[in-house]
C-alpha positions in Angstrom: 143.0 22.1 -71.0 146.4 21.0 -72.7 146.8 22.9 -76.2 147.9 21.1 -79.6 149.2 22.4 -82.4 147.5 23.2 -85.1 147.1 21.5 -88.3 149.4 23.5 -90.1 151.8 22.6 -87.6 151.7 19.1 -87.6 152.3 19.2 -91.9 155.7 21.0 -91.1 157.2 18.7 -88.3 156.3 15.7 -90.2 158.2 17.6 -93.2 161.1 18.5 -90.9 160.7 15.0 -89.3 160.4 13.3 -92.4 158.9 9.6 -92.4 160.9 6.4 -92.4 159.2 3.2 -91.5 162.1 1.2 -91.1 164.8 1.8 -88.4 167.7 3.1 -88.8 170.5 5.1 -87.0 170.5 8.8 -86.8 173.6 11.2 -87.1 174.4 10.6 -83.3 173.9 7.3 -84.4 171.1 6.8 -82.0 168.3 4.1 -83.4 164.9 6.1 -84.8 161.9 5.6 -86.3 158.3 7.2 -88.0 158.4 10.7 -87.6 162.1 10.9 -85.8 160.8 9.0 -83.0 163.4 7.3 -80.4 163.2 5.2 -77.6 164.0 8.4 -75.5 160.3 9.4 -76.0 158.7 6.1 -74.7 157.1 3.0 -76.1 158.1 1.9 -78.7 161.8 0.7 -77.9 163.4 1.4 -81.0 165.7 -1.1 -82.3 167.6 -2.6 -85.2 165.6 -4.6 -88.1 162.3 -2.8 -86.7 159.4 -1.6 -89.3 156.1 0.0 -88.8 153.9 1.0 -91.1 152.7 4.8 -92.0 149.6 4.3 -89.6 151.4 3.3 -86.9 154.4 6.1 -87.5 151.1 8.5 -87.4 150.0 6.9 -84.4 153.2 7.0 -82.4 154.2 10.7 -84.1 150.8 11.9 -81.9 151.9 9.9 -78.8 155.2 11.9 -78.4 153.7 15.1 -79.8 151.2 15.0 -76.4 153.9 14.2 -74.3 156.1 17.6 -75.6 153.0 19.8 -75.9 152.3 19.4 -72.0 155.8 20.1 -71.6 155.8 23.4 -73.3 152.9 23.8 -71.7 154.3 23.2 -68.3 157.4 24.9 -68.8 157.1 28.2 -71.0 155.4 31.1 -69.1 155.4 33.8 -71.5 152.1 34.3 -74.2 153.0 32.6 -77.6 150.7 32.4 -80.9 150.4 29.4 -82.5 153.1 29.5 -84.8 155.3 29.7 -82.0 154.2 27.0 -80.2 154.4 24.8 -83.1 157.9 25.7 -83.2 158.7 25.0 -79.3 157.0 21.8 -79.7 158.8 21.0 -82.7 162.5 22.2 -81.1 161.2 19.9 -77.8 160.9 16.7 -80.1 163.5 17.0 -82.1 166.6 17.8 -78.7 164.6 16.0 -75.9 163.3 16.9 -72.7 166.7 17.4 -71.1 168.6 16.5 -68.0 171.8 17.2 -66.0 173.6 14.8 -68.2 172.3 15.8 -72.0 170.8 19.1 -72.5 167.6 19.7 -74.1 164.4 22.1 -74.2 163.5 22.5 -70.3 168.0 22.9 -70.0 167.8 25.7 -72.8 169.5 29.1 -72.6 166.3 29.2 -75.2 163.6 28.4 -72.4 165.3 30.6 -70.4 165.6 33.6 -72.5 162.0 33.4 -73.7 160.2 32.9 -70.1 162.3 36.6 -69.3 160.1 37.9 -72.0 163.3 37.9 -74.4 161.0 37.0 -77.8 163.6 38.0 -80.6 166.7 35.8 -79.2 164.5 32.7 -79.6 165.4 32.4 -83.4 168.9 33.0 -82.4 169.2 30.6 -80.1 167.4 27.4 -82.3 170.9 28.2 -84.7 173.0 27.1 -81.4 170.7 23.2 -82.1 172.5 22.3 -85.2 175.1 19.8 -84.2 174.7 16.1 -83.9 177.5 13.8 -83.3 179.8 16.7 -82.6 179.5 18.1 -85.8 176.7 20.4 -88.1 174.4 18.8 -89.9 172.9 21.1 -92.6 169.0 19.1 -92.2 169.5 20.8 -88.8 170.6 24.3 -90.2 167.5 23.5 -92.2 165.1 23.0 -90.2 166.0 25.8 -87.5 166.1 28.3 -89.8 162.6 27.1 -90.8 161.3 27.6 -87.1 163.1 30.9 -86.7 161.3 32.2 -89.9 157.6 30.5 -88.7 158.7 31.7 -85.2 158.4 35.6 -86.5 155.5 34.8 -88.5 152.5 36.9 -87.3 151.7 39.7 -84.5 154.2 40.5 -81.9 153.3 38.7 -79.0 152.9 41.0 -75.9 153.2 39.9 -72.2 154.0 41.1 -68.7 157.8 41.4 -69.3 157.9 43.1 -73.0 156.1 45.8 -74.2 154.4 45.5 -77.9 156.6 47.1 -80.3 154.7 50.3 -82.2 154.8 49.7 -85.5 156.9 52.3 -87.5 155.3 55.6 -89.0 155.6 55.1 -93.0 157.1 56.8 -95.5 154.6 58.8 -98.0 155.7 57.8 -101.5 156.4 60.7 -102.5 158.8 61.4 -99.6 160.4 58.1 -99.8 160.7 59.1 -103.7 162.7 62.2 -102.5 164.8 60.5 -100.0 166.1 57.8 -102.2 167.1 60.9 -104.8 168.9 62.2 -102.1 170.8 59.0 -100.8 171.6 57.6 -104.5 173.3 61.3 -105.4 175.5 61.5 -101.6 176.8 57.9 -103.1 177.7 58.7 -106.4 179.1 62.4 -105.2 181.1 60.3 -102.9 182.3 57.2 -105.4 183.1 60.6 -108.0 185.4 62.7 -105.1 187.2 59.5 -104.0 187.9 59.0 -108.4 189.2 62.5 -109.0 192.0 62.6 -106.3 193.2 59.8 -107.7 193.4 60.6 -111.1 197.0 62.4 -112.6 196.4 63.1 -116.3 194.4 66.1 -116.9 192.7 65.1 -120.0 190.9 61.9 -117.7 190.5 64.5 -114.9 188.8 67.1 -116.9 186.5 64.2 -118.4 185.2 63.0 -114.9 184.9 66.3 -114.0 182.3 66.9 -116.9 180.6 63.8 -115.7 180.5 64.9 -111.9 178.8 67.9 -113.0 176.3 66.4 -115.6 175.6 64.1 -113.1 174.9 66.9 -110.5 171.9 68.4 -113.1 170.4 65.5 -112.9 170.5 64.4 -109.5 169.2 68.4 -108.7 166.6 67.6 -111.4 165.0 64.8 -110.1 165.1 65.9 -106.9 163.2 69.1 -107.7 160.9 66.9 -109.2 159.8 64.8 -106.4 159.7 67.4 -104.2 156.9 69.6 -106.6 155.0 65.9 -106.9 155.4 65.9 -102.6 154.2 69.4 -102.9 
């Protein structure tokens, strides 16, 4: 049974698509229409002086959607949720199938990184899709940096390649309380140490000094007092 995406899904790649009912030519300056449809993804031909109403743009936006939710389908062998098959599907309509002559989805260092179980570098490698024309178009920064965010929405997705990730032990509040105590006094004794070897007149010296050791009470202070609230 082919899987679609999910409602959700379809809102954000008509808002990444965006909807424009009469033709006109894209940044590659190749003829589209609707939801970013072009003659590449079948019937309708796509040319200039042609207009469609919203229905139809709906109704041709779910004709292409089939045709590149079989093909991640088909092509991706790895476990994905949903959110990260809305992106897929989105990434496949918006750079093509692909071929030896133009690359796209099933050509993609992407598809290939993600079928080895590689997960993370999928983000990563939608921000390599953001040239049209031979040069960046920020809609495209945009919109990948929309899928990369949706793609690491949600559980870790495990599978036969990568192990789940444990999730990482937590910090008590009160330790956290006594480590940040800690790591803001080491900065400040370091800013203070760099300040006084560089300072000549004895008077300024002798002032800093003063603070460095004011500041030293009540660094100790605080840290004595999240340790007897950790206690």
């Amino acid at each position: 049974m082919t899987r679609h995406i999910n409602a959700d899904g379809l809102k954000l790649i008509k808002q990444w698509e965006g909807l424009r009912t009469t033709a006109y030519q894209d940044s590659a300056g190749i003829w589209t229409i609707g939801y970013g449809h072009t003659s590449a993804a079948g019937a309708p031909k796509v040319s200039k002086g042609m207009k469609i109403t919203e229905a139809e743009a709906e109704a041709i936006l779910a004709r292409d959607l089939r045709q590149f939710e079989d093909m991640v389908e088909k092509h991706v062998k790895v476990p994905m949720t949903d959110n990260q098959f809305v992106v897929l599907v989105s990434f496949a309509l918006n750079v093509g199938p692909g071929n030896k002559s133009r690359p796209g989805f099933t050509t993609s260092t992407l598809l290939r990184k993600l079928n080895a179980g590689d997960y993370k570098a999928v983000p990563v490698e939608l921000m390599k899709w953001v040239n049209s024309g031979g040069r960046k178009v920020q809609g495209l920064v945009n919109r990948r940096a929309a899928e990369g965010g949706l793609w690491a929405k949600g559980e870790f997705v495990s599978s036969n390649y990568v192990e789940a990730e444990p999730e990482k032990p937590k910090l008590s509040r009160d330790t956290a309380t006594i480590g940040a105590v800690i790591a803001s006094g080491g900065a400040a004794a370091t800013f203070l140490g760099d300040m006084i070897g560089k300072i000549d007149n004895p008077y300024a010296l002798g002032a800093l000094v003063a603070v460095a050791v004011g500041l030293g009470v009540v660094f100790w202070a605080r840290f004595a007092s999240a340790k007897e609230a950790g206690a």
